[in-house]
C-alpha positions in Angstrom: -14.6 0.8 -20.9 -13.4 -2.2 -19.9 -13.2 -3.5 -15.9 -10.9 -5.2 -13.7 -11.1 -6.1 -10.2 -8.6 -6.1 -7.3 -8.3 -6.6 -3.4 -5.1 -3.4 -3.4 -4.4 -1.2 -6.5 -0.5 0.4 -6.1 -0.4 3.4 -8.6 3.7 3.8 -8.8 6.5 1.6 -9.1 9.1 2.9 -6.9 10.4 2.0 -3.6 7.0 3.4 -1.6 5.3 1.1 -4.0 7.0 -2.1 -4.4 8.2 -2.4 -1.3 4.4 -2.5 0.1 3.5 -4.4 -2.5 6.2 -7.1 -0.8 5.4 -6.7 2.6 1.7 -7.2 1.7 2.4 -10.3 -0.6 4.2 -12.0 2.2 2.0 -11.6 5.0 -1.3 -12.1 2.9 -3.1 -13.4 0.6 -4.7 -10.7 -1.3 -4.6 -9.7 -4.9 -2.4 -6.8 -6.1 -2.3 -4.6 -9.5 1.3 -2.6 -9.1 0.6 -0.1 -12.8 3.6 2.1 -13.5 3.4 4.9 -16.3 6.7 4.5 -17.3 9.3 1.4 -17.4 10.0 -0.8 -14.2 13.3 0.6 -14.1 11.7 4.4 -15.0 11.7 5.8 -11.1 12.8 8.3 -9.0 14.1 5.4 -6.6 16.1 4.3 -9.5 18.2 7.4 -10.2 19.0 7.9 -6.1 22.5 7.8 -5.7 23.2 8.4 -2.5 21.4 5.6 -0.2 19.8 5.4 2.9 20.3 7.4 6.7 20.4 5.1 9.3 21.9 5.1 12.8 23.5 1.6 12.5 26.8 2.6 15.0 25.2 3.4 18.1 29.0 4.0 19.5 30.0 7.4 17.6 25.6 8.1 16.7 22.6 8.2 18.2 19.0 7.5 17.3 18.8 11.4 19.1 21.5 12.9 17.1 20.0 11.5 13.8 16.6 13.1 15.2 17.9 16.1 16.1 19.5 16.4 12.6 16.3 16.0 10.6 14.1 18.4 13.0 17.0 21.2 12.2 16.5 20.3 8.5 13.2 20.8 8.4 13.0 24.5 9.8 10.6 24.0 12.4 7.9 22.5 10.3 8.5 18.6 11.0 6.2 16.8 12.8 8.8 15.2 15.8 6.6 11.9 16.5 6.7 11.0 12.8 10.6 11.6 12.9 11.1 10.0 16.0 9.3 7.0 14.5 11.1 6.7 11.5 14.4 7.1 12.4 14.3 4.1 15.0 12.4 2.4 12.4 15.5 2.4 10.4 17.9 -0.2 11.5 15.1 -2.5 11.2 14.0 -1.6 7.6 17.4 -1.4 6.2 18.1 -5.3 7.7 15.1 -6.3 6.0 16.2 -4.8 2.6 19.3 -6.5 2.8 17.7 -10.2 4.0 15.6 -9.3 0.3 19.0 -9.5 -1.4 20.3 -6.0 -1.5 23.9 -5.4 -1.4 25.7 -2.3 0.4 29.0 -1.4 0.8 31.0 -2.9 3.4 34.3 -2.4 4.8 37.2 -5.0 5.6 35.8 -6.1 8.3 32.5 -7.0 6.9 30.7 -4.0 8.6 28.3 -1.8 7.0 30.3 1.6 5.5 28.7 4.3 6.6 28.9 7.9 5.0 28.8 11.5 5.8 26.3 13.9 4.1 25.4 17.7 4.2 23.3 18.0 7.7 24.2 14.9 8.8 26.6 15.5 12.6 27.7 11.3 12.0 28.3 9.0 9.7 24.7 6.7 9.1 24.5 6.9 5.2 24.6 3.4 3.6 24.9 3.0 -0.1 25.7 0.9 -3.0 28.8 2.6 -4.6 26.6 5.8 -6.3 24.1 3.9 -7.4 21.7 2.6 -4.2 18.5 3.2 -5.5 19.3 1.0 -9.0 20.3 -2.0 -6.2 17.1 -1.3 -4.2 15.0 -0.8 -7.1 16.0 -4.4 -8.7 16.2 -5.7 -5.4 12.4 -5.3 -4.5 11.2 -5.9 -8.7 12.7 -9.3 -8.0 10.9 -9.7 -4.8 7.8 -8.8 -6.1 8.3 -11.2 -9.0 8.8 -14.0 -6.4 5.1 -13.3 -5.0 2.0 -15.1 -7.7 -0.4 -12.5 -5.9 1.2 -9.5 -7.2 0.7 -8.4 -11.2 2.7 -5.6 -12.6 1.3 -3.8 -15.5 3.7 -1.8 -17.7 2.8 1.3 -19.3 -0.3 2.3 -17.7 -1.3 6.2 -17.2 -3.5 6.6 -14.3 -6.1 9.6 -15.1 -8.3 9.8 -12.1 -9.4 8.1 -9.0 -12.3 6.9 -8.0 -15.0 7.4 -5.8 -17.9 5.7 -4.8 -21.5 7.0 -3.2 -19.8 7.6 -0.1 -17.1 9.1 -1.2 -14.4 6.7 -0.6 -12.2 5.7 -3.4 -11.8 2.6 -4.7 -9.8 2.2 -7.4 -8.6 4.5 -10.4 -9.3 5.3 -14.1 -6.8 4.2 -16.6 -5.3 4.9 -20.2 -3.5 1.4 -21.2 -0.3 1.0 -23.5 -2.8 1.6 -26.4 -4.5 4.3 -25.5 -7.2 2.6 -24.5 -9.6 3.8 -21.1 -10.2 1.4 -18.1 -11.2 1.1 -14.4 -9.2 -0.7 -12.3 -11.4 -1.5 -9.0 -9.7 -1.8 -5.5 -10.6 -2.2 -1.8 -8.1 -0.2 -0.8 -5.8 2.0 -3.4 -2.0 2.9 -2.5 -0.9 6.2 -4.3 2.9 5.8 -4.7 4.1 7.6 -7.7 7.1 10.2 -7.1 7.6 14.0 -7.8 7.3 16.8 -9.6 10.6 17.9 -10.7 9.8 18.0 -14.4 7.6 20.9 -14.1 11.2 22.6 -13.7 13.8 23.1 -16.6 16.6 21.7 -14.8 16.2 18.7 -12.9 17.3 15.6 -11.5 14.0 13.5 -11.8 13.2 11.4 -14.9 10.4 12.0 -17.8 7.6 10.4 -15.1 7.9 12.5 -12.6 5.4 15.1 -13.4 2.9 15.4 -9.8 0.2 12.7 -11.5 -0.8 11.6 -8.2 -0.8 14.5 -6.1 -2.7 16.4 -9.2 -5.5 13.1 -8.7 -5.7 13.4 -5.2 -6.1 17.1 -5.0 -9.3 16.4 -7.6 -11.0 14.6 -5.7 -10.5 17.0 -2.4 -7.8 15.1 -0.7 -5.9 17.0 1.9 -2.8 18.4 0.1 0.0 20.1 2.6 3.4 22.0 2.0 3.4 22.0 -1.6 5.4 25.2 -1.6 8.6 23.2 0.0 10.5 22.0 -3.2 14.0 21.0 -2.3 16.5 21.7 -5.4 19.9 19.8 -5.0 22.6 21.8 -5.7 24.9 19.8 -7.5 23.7 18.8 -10.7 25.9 18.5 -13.7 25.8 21.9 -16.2 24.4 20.7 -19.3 21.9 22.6 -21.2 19.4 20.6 -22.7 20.0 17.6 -20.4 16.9 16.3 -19.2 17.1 14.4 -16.7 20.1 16.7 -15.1 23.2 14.5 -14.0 23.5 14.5 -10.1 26.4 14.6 -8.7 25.6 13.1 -4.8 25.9 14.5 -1.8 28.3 12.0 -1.1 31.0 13.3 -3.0 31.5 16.6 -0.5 31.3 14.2 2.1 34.7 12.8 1.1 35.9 16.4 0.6 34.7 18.1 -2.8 34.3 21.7 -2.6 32.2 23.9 -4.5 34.2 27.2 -6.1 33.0 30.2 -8.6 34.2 30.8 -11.5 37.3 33.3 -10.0 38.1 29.4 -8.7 37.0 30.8 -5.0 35.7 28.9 -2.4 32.9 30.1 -1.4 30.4 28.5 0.8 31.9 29.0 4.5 30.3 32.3 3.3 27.3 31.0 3.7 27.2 28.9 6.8 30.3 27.8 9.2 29.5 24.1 7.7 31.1 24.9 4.2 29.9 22.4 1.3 27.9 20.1 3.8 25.1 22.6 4.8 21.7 21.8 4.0 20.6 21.7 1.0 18.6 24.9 0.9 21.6 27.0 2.3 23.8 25.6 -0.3 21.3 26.4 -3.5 20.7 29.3 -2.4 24.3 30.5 -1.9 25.0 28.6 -5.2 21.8 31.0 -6.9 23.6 34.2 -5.2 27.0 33.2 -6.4 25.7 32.9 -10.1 24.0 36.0 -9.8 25.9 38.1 -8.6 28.8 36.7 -10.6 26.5 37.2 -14.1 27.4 33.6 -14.9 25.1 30.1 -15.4 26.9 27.5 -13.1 29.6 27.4 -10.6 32.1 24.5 -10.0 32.3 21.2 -8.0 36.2 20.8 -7.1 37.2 17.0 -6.2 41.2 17.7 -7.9 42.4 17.2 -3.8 40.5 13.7 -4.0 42.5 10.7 -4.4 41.4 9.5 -8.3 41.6 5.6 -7.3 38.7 6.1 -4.2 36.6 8.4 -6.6 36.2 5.5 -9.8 36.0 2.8 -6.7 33.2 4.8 -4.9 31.4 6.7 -7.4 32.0 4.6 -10.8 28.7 6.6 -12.1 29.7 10.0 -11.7 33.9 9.1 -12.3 32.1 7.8 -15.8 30.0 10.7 -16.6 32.7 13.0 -16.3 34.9 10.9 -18.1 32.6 10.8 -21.3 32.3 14.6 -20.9 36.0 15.0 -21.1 36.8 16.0 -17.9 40.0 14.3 -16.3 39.1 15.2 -12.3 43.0 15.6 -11.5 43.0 18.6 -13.5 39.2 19.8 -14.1 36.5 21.1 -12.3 32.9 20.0 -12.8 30.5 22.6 -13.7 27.2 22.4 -11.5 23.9 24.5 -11.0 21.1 23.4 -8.4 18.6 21.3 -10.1 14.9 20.7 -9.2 15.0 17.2 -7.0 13.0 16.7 -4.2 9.2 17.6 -2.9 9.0 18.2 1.0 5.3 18.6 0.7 2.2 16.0 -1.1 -1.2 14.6 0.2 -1.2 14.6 4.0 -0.9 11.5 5.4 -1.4 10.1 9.4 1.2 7.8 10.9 0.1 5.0 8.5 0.1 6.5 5.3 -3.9 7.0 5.0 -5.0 10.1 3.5 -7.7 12.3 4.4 -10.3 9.9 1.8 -11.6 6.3 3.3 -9.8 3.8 1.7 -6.5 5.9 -0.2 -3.3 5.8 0.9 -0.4 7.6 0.1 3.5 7.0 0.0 6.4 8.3 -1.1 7.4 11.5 -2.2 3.9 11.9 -3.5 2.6 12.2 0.6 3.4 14.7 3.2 4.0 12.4 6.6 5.5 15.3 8.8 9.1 14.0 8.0 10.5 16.4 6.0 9.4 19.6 7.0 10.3 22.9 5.3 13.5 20.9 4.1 14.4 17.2 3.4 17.7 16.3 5.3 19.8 14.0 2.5 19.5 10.3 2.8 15.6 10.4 4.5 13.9 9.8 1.6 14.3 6.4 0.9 14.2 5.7 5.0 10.7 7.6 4.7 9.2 5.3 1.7 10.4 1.9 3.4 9.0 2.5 6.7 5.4 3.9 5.8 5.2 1.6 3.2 5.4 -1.0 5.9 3.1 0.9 8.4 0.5 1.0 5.3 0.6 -2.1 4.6 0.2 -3.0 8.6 -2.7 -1.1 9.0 -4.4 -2.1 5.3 -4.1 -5.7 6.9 -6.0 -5.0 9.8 -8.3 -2.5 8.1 -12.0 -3.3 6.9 -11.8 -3.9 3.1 -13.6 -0.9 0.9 -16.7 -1.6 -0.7 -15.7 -1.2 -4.6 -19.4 -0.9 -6.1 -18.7 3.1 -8.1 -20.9 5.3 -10.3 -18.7 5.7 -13.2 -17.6 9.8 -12.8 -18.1 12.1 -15.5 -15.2 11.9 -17.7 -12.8 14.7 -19.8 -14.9 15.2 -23.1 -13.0 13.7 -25.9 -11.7 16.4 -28.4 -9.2 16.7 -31.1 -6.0 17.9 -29.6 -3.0 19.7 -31.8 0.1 18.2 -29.8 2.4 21.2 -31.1 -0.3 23.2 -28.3 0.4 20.7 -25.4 4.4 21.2 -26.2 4.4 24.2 -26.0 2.3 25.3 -23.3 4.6 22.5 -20.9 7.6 24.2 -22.4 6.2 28.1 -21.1 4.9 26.1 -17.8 8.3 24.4 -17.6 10.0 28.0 -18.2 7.1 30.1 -15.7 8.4 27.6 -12.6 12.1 28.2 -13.1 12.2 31.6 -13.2 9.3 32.8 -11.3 7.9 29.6 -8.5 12.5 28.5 -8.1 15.1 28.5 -5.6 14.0 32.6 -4.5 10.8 34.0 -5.1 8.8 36.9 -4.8 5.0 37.9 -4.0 5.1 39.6 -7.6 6.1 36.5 -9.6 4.3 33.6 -8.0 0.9 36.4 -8.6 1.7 36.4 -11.8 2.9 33.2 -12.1 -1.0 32.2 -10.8 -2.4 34.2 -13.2 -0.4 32.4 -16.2 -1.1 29.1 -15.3 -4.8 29.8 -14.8 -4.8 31.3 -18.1 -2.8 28.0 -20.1 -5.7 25.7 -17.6 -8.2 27.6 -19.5 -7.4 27.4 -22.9 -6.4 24.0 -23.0 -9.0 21.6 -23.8 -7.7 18.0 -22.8 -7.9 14.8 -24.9 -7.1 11.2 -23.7 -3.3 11.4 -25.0 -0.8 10.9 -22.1 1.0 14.2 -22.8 -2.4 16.1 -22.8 -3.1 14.5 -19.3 0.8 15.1 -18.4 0.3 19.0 -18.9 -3.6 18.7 -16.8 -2.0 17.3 -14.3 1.3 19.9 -14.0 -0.9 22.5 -14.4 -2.8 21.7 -11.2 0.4 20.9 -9.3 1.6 24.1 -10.6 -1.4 25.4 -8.7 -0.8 23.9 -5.5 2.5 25.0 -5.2 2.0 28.6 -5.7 -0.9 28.7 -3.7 0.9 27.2 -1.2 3.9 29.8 -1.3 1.8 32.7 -1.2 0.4 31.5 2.2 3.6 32.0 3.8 4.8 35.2 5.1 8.6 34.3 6.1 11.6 32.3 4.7 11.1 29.2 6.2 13.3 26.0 4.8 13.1 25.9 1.0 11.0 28.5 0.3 12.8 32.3 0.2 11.3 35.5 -0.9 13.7 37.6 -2.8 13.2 40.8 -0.5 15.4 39.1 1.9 17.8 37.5 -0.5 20.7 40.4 -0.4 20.6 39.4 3.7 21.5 36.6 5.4 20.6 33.1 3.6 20.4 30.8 6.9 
């Protein structure tokens, strides 16, 4: 097994990670391995489409509103200093991103435009047309490129982390491009690698995003925290087979759409007195009684009213996806179903990003801050990754470096693995999350839910091929997050029992 040495090792290529990785590079001179499993362009960041929440207009907002927002979002279970801290954090971050290079939508007079999302009481989203994390994503790879300190390494699985003799980590084991095991050594490792959402059927996230990191940390005992808070968005293009789902952003009922069953009935003031823009939660879950109680697979997203010239100008992405469906928007309305997206919950973090383990950081959706709560409020996401990936790196430069001397751990045995086996079992895992750990649960399903994914854990023996790994890793996420549910004794944000589902879905 071959070595390498480093002063920071980033695992993820994201916003969280590169946009450390640049704040680090230009106030230091330490080395930096950034290894992403996937392509540079292969990231959650990359597929966000509706942009960043901000109070930028301090005239018709307030950095109070936009707190007051995300605490009611979150159901109670938000920690308020880390909001507060974030959301005046914002201004700051965003002016940053755009002295980096990145563009945002303006309006004729040269001003930021600012949009309206579901739980948002102002206007303080700003985006790149629909496709803001694909301008933030390239803005911060070319930033990074800019910096000789910082090496990127394509195509690199990361297995476990390690530990040395006191138990803090320092550094990672790796599979490279050829299958081919390493250790990467670091004084201080950054754990920055997205969600889970393909442990779900339907979902917005690409091939990557299967809980690696948060299945790493848990292994070796890192503090993991609200795992059962998995945020599904509810517009997602109805496509059997798609995978990654389509998302159709948030944006989009901001300017008006309106979501309507199949009778062609509006139906969401049902629901909650703020129609189409509730929260997230409220609107899956009305979206998951409409279906069944309707006996049908997917409802409809209606933008007909919505002037066509402002949709193709604002939302080229989407106007194009439906276009190559077939769907002319004047006349047609989009089918949609909620689709996995978002994890409120991940390794517990403090106010600067360091886990419960010396020397390991978190960021990203991988870590649980205390931002998000029971329920992310649209738009905080990228906010979230951009200002703890600045409060790591503060703190990592003002932080004792990490002894990187290790005891190499014992390793997975080697063993001859049929790859039919791992497809299927992540195709049953993939359908045991959907229907039984979804958008409404019960005690009786996530038990026996448990019981299933124990079973699969113990009658899969792992090899060192990245799907084999893939499926270890889901399985243990799988773990967390039922676990997790079954702690809670109320509906609370995004997690709702079924008993209660016939009453009242607020």
């Amino acid at each position: 097994m071959s070595v390498l040495q480093t002063d920071i090792l980033v695992i993820g290529g994201g916003i969280a990670g590169l946009s450390f990785a640049e704040h680090v590079g230009r106030k230091s001179s330490k080395r930096i391995i950034i290894v992403s499993k996937g392509a540079l362009l292969e990231t959650n960041t990359r597929y966000a489409q509706g942009g960043i929440a901000g109070v930028l207009d301090q005239i018709t907002d307030s950095f109070d509103k936009h707190i007051a927002d995300t605490l009611k979002a979150g159901d109670g279970l938000c920690d308020p200093q880390t909001v507060a801290t974030v959301v005046k954090e914002a201004p700051r971050c965003i002016h940053e991103l755009i002295t980096l290079g990145a563009r945002f939508d303006t309006t004729r007079t040269g001003a930021l435009s600012l949009g309206l999302e579901g739980g948002h009481s102002a206007k303080r989203i700003i985006h790149n047309k629909d496709h803001t994390g694909l301008e933030i994503q390239n803005t911060l790879l070319n930033a990074v490129k800019r910096n000789d300190q910082v090496q990127q390494l394509v195509g690199y699985f990361a297995i476990d982390l390690v530990l040395n003799s006191s138990g803090a980590c320092c550094g990672a084991y790796l599979l490279d491009p050829h299958g081919k095991k390493l250790c990467i050594l670091a004084a201080q490792t950054v754990l920055a690698t997205g969600g889970i959402g393909q442990l779900y059927e339907t979902t917005t996230n690409p091939k990557i995003a299967t809980g690696d990191g948060i299945a790493m940390a848990s292994r070796v005992g890192a503090e993991i925290e609200n795992m059962a808070f998995i945020q599904f968005h509810p517009t997602a293009i109805y496509e059997p087979g798609a995978n990654p789902a389509f998302l159709i952003s948030e944006a989009v009922r901001g300017i008006g759409a309106e979501l309507r069953n199949d009778l062609s009935q509006s139906f969401m003031t049902d629901y909650d007195q703020r129609g189409s823009l509730a929260t997230r939660d409220i609107v899956s879950r009305a979206i998951f009684r409409e279906m069944k109680l309707r006996d049908v697979d997917h409802v409809y997203l209606d933008l007909r009213q919505i002037d066509q010239d402002r949709l193709s100008n604002e939302f080229p992405t989407i106007y194009t996806k439906c276009a190559q469906l077939g769907l002319d928007l004047t006349k047609d309305m989009i089918p949609v179903v909620p689709a996995a997206h978002y994890l409120c919950g991940g390794v517990k973090t403090d106010a600067h990003g360091q886990t419960s383990i010396r020397g390991f950081y978190c960021l990203g959706e991988s870590a649980c801050t205390g931002l998000h709560g029971a329920n992310r409020l649209a738009s905080n996401s990228l906010l979230e990754a951009l200002v703890f990936a600045q409060q790591a790196a503060k703190h990592i430069l003002n932080t004792m470096p990490i002894k990187s001397s290790f005891t190499p751990a014992k390793s997975i045995t080697e063993v001859s693995q049929n790859l039919d086996w791992v497809a299927l079992s992540t195709k049953e895992l993939k359908s045991l999350m959907t229907y039984s750990v979804g958008i409404v649960r019960s005690r009786k399903s996530l038990q026996n839910a448990l019981d299933k994914v124990i079973e699969l854990n113990h009658r899969t023996k792992y090899s060192f091929s990245k799907d084999s790994l893939t499926l270890r890793n889901m399985l243990e996420v799988a773990k967390l997050i039922i676990n997790d549910s079954l702690q809670w004794n109320k509906n609370i944000g995004g997690l709702w029992f079924e008993k209660d589902h016939s009453q009242n879905l607020k």
